[in-house]
C-alpha positions, 0 to 999 in steps of 0.5 A: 500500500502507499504511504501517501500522506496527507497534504496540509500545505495547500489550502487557499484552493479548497479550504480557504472557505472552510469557515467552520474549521473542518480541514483540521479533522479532514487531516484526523480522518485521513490519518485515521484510516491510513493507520487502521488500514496499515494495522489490517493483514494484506487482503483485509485491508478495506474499511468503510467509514460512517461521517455522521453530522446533523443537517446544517453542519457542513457534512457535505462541504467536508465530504467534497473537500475531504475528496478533494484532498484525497485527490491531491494526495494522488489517490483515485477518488470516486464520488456517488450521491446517493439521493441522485441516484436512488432511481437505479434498480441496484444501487450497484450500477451508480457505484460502479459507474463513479469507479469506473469514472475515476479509474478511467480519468486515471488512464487518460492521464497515465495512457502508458503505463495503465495500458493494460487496465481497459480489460480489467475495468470491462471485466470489472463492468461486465461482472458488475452488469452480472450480478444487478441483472441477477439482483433484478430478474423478473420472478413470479408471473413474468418466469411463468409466462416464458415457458406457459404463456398466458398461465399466469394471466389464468391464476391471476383471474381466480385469485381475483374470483377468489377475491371476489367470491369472499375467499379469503385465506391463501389456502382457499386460493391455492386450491382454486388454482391447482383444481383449475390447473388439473382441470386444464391438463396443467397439473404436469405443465406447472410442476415442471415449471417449478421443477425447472424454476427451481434449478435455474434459481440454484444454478443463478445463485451459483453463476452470480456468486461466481460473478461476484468472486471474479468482481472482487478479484479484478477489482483487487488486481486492477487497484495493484496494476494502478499501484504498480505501473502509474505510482497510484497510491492506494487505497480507492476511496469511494465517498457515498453521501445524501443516504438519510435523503434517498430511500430508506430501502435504497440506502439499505440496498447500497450498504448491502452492496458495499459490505457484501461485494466491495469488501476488497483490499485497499478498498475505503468506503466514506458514507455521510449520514445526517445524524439519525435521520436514516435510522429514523426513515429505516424504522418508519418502514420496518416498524418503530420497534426495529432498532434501526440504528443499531442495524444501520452500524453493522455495515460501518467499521466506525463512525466520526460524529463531525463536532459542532461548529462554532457559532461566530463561524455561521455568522460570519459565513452569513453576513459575509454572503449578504454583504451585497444585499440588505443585511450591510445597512444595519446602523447600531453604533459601534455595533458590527452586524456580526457582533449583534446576530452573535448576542442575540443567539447568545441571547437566545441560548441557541446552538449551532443547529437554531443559529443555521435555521433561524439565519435561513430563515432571514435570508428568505425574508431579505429575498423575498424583501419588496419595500423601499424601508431598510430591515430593521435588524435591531428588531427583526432578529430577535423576532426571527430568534422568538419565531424559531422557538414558536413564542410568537405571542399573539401579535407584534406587540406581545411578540416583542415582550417576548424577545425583550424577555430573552435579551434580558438574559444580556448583560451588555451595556451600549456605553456609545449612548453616554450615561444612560448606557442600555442594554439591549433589551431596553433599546426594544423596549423604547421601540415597544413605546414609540411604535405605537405613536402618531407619525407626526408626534414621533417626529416632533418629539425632543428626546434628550436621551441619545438612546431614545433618539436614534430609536425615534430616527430608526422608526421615522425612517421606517414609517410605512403610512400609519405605522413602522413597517417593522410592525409587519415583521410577525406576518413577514416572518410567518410567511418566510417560515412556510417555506421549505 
């Protein structure tokens, strides 16, 4: 096997947007399997690694940069998407068809020294082709009418006089078809059927294990001919994400495949799962009973749970995608747009899972956003934060006091104001007062307190006819919230 190493002195390509610190375990991960491989005896060395991580913590931006990596470091690197490809009748074909891709751009690039690779790659292909047409051959009233044409279109009529009639048990119809058989003269007819039936299903068993040795083989010997004659080094990496997205029987399918078939040396499956969510759809199929997960875990060698991002990260990531658009015109002094979304989650208690969907909940309120008034983002994200935890109160006023209930968790004083000094909490309040005010009596109103008079600017310029626009953001945040 080659000692490749991976190569940490390159990022600015591929990692230069890892915001959530990811190249660092990518390096953990690659070394993890390069030990595990080099303590396994020569022709067990395959492993098949599970990266676990809940939905919104950069699963699939690790898997691609962890390929990406992998393909630096010289080796053949095969990428399926699960979910896209969960219409192929054997998720085999998918698999085979990323490998075959990768291996091929390998020759393309060594056409000399991989020369003698193309036979093994079709022998690899046809023995593939073998075993899903095995897997996917026609049974039941398709192999009847091959050697009884119109038999089966016979039982399925007194199955559905059966049904009918009222019978009711299997037994009830059996007997209807093999009196209806001997009465036809079939009785020898259908008996040789199953006879034969019975010795082709043997004989395809044998023919398709056969396939699947000489599959395993060639895969074996085709990896050793890139080793050898192009200075490949090994292993194939084959990275297989979205599984909790496509079907649950798919995916089992694909993980039946790769443990029964890929178990080949210098063979390293990387899977990507979202948490529990495949062990969940698994168990709503096969029964809440079934302890899905613990079944899901037979197939893996190990699992690497993705540690939780960082909030600042996320943040910085958002504001730095909105830089172009609404989100750059927040005007609090002295307070950065970072810096506020960041005490506002604080605020609010929120992990990283809460901080990914409240701030997707604010990007589809700034593109759906249709009014000449600027988001009022002292207000609008902890209103974004109290409709992410369902305490909407009963209209906007109500849903205030429940944010301002939570920003009081914040100690931080605005000492920019002068010698009043609030707290954040105690700026929404001042918006709660003035809100409800005429237009022309909030315009007009001295305020001495410099707190409460960028507050009566924020609401004079957010006027929306009678009223601050700001107090439609109840509504605008519920319509953004249906949609998915």
């Amino acid at each position: 096997m080659g000692d490749a190493k991976p190569d940490e002195s390159t990022d600015q390509d591929f990692w230069g947007d890892d915001l959530l610190g990811r190249k660092g375990e990518a390096i953990f991960v690659l070394n993890l399997l390069r030990g595990k491989l080099n303590a396994l005896p020569e022709g067990r060395r395959h492993f098949v690694l599970n990266i676990s991580a809940d939905w919104g913590h950069g699963k699939t931006f690790f898997l691609e940069r962890l390929a990406r990596q992998m393909a630096k470091d010289g080796h053949i690197v095969a990428h399926v998407d699960a979910w896209e490809t969960d219409y192929a009748a054997d998720p085999l074909l998918p698999v085979m068809a990323a490998i075959e891709d990768a291996v091929s751009s390998l020759m393309n690039k060594n056409a000399g020294a991989m020369a003698s690779a193309g036979g093994t790659l079709t022998k690899i292909r046809n023995n593939a082709g073998a075993i899903a047409l095995a897997a996917g051959a026609a049974a039941g009233r398709g192999l009847i009418n091959r050697w009884v044409p119109g038999l089966s279109d016979d039982v399925g009529n007194i199955v559905a006089g059966g049904k009918n009639k009222g019978t009711s048990t299997a037994a009830d119809l059996a007997e209807d078809v093999v009196e209806a058989a001997i009465v036809g003269g079939a009785y020898r007819i259908v008996e040789a059927v199953l006879d034969k039936e019975a010795k082709s299903a043997v004989d395809g068993f044998r023919q398709t294990a056969k396939s699947a040795a000489s599959f395993k083989r060639d895969l074996a010997d085709l990896l050793r001919q890139a080793e050898r004659e192009a200075d490949v080094p090994l292993p194939l990496y084959v990275i297989v994400d979205e599984l909790d997205r496509c079907r649950p029987t798919y995916a089992i399918a694909l993980l039946e495949r790769i443990k029964h078939l890929f178990n080949v040396d210098n063979v390293v499956f990387i899977t990507g799962t979202a948490g529990r969510q495949l062990s969940s759809s698994i168990a709503a199929v096969y029964g809440q009973n079934f302890d899905a997960w613990r079944y899901l875990h037979r197939f893996f060698d190990r699992t690497y749970q993705l540690a939780e991002p960082l909030p600042r990260p996320l943040i910085a990531k958002f504001v730095k995608d909105q830089k172009s658009k609404l989100i750059d015109l927040f005007t609090l002094p002295e307070v950065s747009t970072e810096d506020y979304l960041n005490d506002v989650f604080t605020a609010f208690e929120f992990g990283a899972r809460d901080i990914y969907q409240t701030l997707d909940l604010l990007q589809t309120v700034f593109d759906s956003w249709g009014v000449r008034q600027m988001p009022a983002m002292l207000i609008l994200v902890p209103l974004a934060c109290c409709h992410h935890t369902g305490k909407v109160g009963s209209d906007w006023s109500s849903m205030v006091e429940v944010a301002i209930a939570a920003m009081s968790r914040l100690e931080k004083r605005l000492t920019q104001f002068g010698p009043s000094s609030p707290t954040y909490a105690q700026l929404l309040t001042y918006v709660l007062e003035m809100a409800s005010l005429p237009h022309n009596k909030l315009r007009n109103t001295n305020y001495e307190d410099n707190a409460r008079g960028w507050v009566q600017d924020l609401l004079v310029r957010d006027f929306d006819g009678s009223r601050p626009y700001m107090t439609t953001y109840r509504s605008l945040l519920s319509t953004a919230g249906r949609v998915s």
